[in-house]
C-alpha positions as CSV (number, residue, x, y, z in Angstrom):
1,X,0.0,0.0,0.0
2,X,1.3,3.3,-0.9
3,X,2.5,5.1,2.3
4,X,4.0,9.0,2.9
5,X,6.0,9.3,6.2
6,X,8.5,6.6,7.8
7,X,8.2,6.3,12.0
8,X,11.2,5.5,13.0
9,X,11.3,4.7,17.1
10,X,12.8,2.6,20.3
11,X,10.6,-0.4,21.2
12,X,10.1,1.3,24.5
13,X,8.4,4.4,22.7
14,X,5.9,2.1,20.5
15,X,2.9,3.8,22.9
16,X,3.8,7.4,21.8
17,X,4.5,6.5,17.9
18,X,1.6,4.0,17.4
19,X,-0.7,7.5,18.8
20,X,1.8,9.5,15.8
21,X,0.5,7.5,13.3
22,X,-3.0,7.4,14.7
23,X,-3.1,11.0,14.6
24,X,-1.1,11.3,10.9
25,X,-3.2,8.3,9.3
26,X,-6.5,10.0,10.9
27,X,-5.8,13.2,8.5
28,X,-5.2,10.8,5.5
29,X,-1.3,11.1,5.9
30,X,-0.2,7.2,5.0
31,X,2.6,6.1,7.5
32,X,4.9,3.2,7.8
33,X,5.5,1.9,11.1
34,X,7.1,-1.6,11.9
35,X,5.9,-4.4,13.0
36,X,2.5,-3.3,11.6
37,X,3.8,-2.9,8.1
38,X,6.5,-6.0,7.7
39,X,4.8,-8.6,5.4
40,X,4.6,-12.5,7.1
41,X,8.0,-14.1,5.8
42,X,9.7,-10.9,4.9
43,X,13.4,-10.1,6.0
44,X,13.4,-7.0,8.6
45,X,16.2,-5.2,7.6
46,X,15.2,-5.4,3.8
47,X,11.7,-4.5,5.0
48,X,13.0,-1.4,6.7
49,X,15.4,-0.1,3.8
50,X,12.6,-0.5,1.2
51,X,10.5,1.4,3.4
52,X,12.8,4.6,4.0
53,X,13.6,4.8,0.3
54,X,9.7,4.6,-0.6
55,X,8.9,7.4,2.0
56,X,8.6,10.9,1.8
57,X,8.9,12.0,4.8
58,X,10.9,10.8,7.8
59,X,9.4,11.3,11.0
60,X,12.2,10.2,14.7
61,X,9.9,9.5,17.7
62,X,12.9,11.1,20.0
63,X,14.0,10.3,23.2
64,X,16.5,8.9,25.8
65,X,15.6,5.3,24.6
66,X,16.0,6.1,21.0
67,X,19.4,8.0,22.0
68,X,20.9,4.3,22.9
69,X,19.0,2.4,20.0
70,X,21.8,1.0,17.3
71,X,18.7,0.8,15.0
72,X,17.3,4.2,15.3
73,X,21.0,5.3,14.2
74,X,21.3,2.7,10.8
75,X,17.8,4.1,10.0
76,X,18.3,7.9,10.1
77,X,21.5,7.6,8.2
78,X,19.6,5.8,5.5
79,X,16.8,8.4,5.9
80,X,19.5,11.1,5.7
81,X,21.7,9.2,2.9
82,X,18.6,9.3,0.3
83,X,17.5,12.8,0.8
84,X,14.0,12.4,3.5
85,X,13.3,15.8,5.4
86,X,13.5,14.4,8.7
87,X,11.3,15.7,11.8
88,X,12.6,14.9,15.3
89,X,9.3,14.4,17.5
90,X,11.2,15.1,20.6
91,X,9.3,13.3,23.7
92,X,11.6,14.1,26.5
93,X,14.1,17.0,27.4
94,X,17.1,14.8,26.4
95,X,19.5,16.5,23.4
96,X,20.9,13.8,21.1
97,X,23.9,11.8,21.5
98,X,26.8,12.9,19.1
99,X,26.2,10.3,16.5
100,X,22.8,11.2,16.0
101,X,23.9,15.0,16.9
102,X,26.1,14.7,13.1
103,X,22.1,14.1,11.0
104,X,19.7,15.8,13.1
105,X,20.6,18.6,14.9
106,X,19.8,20.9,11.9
107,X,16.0,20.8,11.9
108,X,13.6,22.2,14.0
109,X,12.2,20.1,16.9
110,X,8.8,19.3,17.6
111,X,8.4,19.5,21.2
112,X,5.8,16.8,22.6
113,X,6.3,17.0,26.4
114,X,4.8,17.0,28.8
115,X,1.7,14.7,28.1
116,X,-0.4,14.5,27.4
117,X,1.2,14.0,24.0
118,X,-1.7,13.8,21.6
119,X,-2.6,17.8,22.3
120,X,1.0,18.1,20.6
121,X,0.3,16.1,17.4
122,X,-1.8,18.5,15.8
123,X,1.7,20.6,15.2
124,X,2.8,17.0,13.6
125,X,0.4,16.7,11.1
126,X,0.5,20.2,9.7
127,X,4.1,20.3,9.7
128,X,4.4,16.4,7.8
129,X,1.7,18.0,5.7
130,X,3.8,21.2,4.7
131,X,6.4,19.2,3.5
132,X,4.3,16.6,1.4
133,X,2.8,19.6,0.0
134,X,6.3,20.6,-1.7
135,X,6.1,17.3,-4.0
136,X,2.9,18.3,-5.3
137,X,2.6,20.8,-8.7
138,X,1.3,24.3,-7.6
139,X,-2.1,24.7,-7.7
140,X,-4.2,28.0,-6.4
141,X,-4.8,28.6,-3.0
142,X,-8.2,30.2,-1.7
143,X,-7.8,29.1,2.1
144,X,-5.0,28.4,4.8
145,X,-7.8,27.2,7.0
146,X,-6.7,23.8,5.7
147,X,-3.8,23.4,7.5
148,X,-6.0,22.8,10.6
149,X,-6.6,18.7,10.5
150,X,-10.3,18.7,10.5
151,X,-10.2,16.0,12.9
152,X,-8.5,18.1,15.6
153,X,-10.9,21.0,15.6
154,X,-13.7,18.7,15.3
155,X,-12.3,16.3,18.6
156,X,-10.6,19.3,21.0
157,X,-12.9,22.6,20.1
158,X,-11.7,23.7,23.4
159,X,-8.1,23.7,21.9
160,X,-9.2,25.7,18.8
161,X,-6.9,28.4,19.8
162,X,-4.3,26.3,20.3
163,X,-4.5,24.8,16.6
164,X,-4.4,28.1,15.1
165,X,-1.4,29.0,17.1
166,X,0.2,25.8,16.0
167,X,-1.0,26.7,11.9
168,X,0.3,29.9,12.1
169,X,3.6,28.5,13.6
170,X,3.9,26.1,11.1
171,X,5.7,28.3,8.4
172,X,8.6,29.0,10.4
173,X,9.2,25.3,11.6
174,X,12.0,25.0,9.9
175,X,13.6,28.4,9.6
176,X,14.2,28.5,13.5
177,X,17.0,26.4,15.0
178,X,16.7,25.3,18.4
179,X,14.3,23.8,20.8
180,X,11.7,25.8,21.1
181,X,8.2,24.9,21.8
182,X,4.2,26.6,21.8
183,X,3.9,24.6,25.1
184,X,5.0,26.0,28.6
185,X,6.2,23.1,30.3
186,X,4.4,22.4,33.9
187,X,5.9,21.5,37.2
188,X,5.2,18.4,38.9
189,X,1.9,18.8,40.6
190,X,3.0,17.5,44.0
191,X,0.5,18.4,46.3
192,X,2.3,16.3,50.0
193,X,4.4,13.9,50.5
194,X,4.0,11.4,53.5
195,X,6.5,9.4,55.0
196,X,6.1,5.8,56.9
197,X,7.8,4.8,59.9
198,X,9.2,1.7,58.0
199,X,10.9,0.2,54.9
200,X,8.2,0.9,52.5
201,X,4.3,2.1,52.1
202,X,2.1,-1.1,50.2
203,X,-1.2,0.3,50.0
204,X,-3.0,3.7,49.8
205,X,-6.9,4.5,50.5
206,X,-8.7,7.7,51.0
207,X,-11.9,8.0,53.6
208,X,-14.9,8.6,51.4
209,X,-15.0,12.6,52.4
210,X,-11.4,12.9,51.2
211,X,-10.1,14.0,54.4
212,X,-7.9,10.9,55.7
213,X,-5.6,9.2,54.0
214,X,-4.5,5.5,54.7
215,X,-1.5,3.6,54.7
216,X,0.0,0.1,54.9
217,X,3.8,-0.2,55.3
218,X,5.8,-2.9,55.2
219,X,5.8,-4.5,58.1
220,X,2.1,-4.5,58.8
221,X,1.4,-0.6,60.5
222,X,-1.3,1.4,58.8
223,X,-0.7,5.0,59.6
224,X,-3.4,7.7,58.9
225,X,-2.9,11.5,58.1
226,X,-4.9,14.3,57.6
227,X,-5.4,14.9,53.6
228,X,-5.8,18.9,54.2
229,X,-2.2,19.1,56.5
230,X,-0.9,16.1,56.2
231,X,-0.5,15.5,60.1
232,X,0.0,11.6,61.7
233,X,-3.2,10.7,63.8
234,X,-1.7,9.6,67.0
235,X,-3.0,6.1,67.2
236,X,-1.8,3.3,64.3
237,X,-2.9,-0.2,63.7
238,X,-0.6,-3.0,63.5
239,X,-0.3,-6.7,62.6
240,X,-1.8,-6.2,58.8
241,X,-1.0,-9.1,56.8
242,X,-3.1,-7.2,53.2
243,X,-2.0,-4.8,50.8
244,X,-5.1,-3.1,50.8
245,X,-6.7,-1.2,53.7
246,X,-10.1,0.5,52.5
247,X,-12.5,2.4,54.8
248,X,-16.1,1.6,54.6
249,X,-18.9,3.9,52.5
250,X,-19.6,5.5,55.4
251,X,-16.2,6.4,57.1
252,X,-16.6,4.8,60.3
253,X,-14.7,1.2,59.4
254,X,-11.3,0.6,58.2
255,X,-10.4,-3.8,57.3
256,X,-7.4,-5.5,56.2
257,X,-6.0,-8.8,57.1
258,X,-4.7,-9.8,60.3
259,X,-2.6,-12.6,59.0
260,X,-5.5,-15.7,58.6
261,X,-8.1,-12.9,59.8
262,X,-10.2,-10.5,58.2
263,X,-10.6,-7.5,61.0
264,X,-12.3,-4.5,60.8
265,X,-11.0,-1.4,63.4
266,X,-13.0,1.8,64.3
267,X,-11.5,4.8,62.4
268,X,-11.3,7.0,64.9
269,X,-10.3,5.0,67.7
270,X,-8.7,1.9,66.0
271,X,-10.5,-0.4,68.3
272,X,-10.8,-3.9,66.7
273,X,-14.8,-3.9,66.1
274,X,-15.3,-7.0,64.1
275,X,-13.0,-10.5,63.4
276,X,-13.8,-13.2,60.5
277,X,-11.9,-16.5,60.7
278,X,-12.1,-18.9,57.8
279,X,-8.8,-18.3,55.8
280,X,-6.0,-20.7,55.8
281,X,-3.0,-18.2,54.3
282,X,-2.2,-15.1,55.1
283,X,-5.0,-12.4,53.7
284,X,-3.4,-10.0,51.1
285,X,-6.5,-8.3,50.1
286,X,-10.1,-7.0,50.7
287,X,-13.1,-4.6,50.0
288,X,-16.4,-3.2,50.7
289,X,-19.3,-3.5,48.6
290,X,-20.7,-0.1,47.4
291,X,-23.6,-0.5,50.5
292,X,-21.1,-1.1,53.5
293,X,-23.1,-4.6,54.0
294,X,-20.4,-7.3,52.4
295,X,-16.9,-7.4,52.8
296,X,-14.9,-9.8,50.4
297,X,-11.2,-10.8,51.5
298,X,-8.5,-13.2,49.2
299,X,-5.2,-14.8,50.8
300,X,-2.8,-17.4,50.2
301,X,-4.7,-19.8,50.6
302,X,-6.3,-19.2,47.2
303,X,-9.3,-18.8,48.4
304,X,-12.3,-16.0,48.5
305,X,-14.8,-15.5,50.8
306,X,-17.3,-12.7,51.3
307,X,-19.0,-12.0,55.0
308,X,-22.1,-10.7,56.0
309,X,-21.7,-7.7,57.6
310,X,-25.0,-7.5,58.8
311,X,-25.4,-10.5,60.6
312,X,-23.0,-13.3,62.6
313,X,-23.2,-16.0,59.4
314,X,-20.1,-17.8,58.3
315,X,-18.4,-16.0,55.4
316,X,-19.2,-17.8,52.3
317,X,-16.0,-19.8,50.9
318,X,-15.3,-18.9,46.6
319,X,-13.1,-21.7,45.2
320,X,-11.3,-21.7,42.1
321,X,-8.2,-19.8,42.2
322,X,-5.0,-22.4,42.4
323,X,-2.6,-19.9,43.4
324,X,-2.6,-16.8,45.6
325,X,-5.3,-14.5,45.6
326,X,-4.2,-10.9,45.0
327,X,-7.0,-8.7,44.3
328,X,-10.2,-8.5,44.6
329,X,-13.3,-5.8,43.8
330,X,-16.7,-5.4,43.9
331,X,-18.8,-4.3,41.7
332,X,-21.1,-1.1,42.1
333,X,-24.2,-2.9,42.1
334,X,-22.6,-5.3,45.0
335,X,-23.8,-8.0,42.3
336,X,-20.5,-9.4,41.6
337,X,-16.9,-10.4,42.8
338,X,-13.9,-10.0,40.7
339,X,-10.6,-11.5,42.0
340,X,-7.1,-11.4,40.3
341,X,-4.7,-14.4,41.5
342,X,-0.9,-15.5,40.6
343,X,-2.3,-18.3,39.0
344,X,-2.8,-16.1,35.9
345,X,-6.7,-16.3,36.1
346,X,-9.1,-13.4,36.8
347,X,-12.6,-14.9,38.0
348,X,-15.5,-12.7,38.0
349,X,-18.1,-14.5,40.3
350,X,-21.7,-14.2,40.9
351,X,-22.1,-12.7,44.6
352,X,-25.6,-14.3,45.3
353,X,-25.0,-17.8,44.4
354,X,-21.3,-17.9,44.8
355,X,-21.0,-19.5,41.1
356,X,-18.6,-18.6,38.4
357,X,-19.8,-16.0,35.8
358,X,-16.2,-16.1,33.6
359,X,-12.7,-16.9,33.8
360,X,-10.4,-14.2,31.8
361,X,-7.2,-15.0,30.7
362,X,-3.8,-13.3,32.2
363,X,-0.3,-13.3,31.6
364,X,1.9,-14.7,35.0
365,X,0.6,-13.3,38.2
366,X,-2.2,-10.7,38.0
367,X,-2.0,-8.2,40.3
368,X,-5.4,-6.5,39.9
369,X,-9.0,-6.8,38.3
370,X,-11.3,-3.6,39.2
371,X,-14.8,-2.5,38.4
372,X,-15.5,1.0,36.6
373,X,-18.2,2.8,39.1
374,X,-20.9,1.8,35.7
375,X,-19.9,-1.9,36.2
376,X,-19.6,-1.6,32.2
377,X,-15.8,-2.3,32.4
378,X,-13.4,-4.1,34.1
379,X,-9.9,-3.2,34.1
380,X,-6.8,-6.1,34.6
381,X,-3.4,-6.2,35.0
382,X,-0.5,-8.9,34.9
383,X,3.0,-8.0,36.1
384,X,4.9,-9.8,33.4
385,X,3.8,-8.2,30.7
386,X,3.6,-5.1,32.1
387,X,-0.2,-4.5,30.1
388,X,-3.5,-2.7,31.6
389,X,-6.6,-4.5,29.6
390,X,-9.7,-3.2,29.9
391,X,-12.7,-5.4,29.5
392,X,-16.4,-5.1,28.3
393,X,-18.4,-6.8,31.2
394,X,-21.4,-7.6,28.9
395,X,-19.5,-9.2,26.2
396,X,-16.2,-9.9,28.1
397,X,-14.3,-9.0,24.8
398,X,-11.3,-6.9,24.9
399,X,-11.6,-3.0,24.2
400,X,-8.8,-1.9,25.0
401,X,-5.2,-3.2,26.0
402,X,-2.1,-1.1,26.4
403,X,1.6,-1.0,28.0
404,X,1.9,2.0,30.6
405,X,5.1,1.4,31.5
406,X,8.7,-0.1,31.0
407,X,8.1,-3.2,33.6
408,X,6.0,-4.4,36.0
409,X,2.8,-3.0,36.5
410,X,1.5,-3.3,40.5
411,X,-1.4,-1.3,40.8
412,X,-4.2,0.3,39.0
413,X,-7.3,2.7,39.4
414,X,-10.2,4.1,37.9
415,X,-11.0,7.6,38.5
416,X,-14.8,8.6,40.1
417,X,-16.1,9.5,37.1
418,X,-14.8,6.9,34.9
419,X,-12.4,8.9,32.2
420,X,-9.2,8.2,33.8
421,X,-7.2,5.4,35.0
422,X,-4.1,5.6,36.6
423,X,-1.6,2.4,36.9
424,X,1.8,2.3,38.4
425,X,5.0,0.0,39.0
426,X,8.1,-1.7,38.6
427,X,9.3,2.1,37.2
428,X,8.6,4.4,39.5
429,X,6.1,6.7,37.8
430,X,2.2,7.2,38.1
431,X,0.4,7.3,34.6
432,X,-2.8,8.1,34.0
433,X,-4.6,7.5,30.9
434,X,-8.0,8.2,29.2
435,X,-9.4,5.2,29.6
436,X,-12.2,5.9,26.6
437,X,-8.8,6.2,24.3
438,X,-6.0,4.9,26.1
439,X,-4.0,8.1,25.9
440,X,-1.6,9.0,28.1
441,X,-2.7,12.2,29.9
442,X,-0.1,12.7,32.5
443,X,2.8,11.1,34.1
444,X,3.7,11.7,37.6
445,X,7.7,10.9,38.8
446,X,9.2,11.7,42.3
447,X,9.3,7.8,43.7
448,X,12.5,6.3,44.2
449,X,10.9,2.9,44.8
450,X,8.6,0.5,43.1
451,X,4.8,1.7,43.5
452,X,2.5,-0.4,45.1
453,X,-0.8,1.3,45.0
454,X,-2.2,4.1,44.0
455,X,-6.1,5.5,44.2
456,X,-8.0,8.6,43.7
457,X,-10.0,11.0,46.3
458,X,-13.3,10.8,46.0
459,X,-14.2,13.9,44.7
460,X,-11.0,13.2,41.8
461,X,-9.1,16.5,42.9
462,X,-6.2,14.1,44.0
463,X,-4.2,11.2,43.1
464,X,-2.4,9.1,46.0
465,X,0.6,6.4,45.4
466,X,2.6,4.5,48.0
467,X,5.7,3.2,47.5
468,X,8.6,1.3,48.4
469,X,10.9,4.3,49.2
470,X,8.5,4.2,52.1
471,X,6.4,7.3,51.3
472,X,2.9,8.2,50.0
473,X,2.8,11.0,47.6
474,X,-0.4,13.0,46.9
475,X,-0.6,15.3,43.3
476,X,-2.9,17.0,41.8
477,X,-5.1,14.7,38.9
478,X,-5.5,15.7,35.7
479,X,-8.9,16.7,34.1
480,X,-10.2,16.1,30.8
481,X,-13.6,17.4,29.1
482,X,-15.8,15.0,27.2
């Protein structure tokens, strides 16, 4: 198929240019990208050399990783060698290593930090656009209003302003040396960071009226701060065997495991209020259901059970899993159960009759499996593979599927309303996405540790994480309109 502009990027960058050639290919600007593009059977290197001398236009997803990448640097020489205008699509403030230095450090950059980076391809397409235009014969000109994709005023109106910056900037792209950019970079919206008396924070939960903040470290303490001043509550609890800690709907109730125990404290007092025995491991995780009148726990022992809070019944026993249980959910409705174990399974389960609604498929251990507040999704993670999937809970088909990160994914959340999710990991950073497009909206660093949870406030004005560089940092959240 005929194609115009040749992506060129690191396999740790394949997010960021698979969104380029969304954005190019929705304007009718035909890219070549691999592995989408390498015929069954064909040799890769011959692939990629055909492809550069067929292109027009030669488009380098920039960054650190494409700095170390012996391909990237074979590939822009090519590019260079037959003559391709070359656009650097700089995604981090890194300059470029002397080897690539020699080819590229004539041309203007295009600036696409921070996120989220799809505000910043707009700029992209008009500028690949421009230059395909200088192949075609002259023809008359009535409007400039063309330069705008049509696509981007019609999706961001909001941004309208920002487009016609962008078009007007587009006719000294590459006059102008240097790194300049339309955007002014933002500071880290770090709202507080809290510190544990221990080796590492493993969970993170906010009171349903925003103004506590929970945490597990370690070695089984859960501290509890003020959200407004960030000030330690006197009294802690201790012995916690779970990674999750959750208050109740109403505020009054905060369970976790107490090794084979499910307990439940007072808030205020931390008084032990309730115990369920049943387990035979270690519980690593529980929750409320949306009412405040079930509690489901899962532990080692690969079990489930949910409890009655209402009354003195035995907790009703959910068998399936064959390895530990790591997370489970409710839904909103309180109608179902979904649990994530290391046996590579998510089970979604029927709450009334206990029975097994659908096994999904995961990848090595799966860390987490969580309702949307609609109940129309439910997102998953596996650590191995380091992918969020969400799923559609009346088909269970696969909508969406996406890599956040460069490793292990721990720890994911939706926010209140549904339009973002945030995961975390293995690499230290907090994304959040648009979880209607999976686009990366905002990334969060600071932790010097692997994250182990993260959640929103209630009311969405804040994003929590904990971490194993034993603190829990609180920032801002990011806002989108749809």
């Amino acid at each position: 198929m005929p194609f115009d502009v040749f992506i060129s990027y690191s396999s740790h960058d394949k997010l960021t240019a698979d969104a380029a050639c969304s954005a190019l290919e929705a304007e009718n600007i035909r890219c070549w990208i691999a592995p989408r593009d390498i015929s069954p059977g064909r040799d890769y290197g011959e692939s990629i050399i055909d492809a550069i001398e067929s292109a027009k236009v030669f488009v380098l997803v920039f960054s650190s990783n494409a700095n170390a990448s012996p391909q990237i640097k074979r590939e822009v020489e090519r590019a260079v060698s037959k003559g391709l205008p070359l656009i650097p699509l700089r995604i981090e403030d890194v300059a470029p290593n002397r080897t690539l230095e020699y080819f590229i450090s004539s041309p203007h950059w295009l600036d696409a930090f921070p996120p989220p980076r799809d505000r910043y391809f707009a700029k992209l397409v008009v500028s690949v656009r421009a230059l395909l235009e200088t192949d075609k014969p002259a023809t008359p000109q009535t409007s400039t209003a063309a330069a705008i994709p049509a696509s981007w005023e019609k999706k961001q109106p909001a941004r309208r302003w920002w487009g016609l910056t962008i078009a007007a900037a587009a006719a000294i792209t590459f006059a102008v040396a240097g790194g300049y950019t339309l955007y002014v970079h933002q500071t880290q919206p770090l709202v507080r960071t809290l510190t544990v008396q221990g080796d590492q924070a493993i969970s993170v939960a906010f009171s349903p009226d925003g103004k506590l903040i929970a945490a597990n470290e370690g070695n089984g303490t859960l501290f509890v701060w003020s959200t407004a001043d960030g000030r330690l509550q006197a009294s802690a609890i201790s012995g916690l065997s779970s990674h999750t800690t959750p208050f109740s709907p109403d505020g009054k109730w905060i369970a976790a495991g107490n090794n084979r125990d499910v307990k439940i404290w007072d808030a205020v007092t931390k008084r032990v209020l309730r115990t369920f025995s049943g387990h035979e491991g270690p519980v690593r995780a529980v929750a409320f259901s949306r009412d405040g009148k079930l509690l489901v726990s899962g532990a080692k022992d690969n079990m489930i059970f949910i409890w009655d809070l209402a009354g003195n019944q035995p907790g009703r026993r959910l068998a399936g899993h064959s390895d530990l249980v790591y997370s489970v959910a409710f839904s909103s409705d309180g109608k179902r159960v979904a649990s994530a174990g290391f046996d590579q399974k998510v089970m979604v389960w029927d709450v009334a009759s206990g029975q097994l609604v659908k096994t999904l498929p995961g990848t090595n251990r799966m860390m987490a499996a969580i309702f949307s507040s609609d109940d129309a999704l439910l997102a998953t993670t596996g650590d191995s593979d380091g992918n969020v999937t969400i799923w559609d809970t009346s088909s269970w088909q696969v909508v969406r599927r996406w890599t956040p990160g460069n490793g292990q994914v721990t720890t994911i959340a939706f926010s209140p309303d549904d339009k973002l999710i945030a995961s975390a990991g293995a690499d230290r950073a907090v994304r959040v996405w648009d979880t209607a497009t999976a686009t990366l909206v905002r990334d969060y660093t600071g932790h010097t540790g692997t994250i182990w949870a993260v959640g929103f406030s209630p009311d969405g004005k804040w994003i929590a994480s904990a971490s194993g560089d034993a603190t829990v940092k609180i920032w801002q959240a990011p806002r989108i309109d749809r």
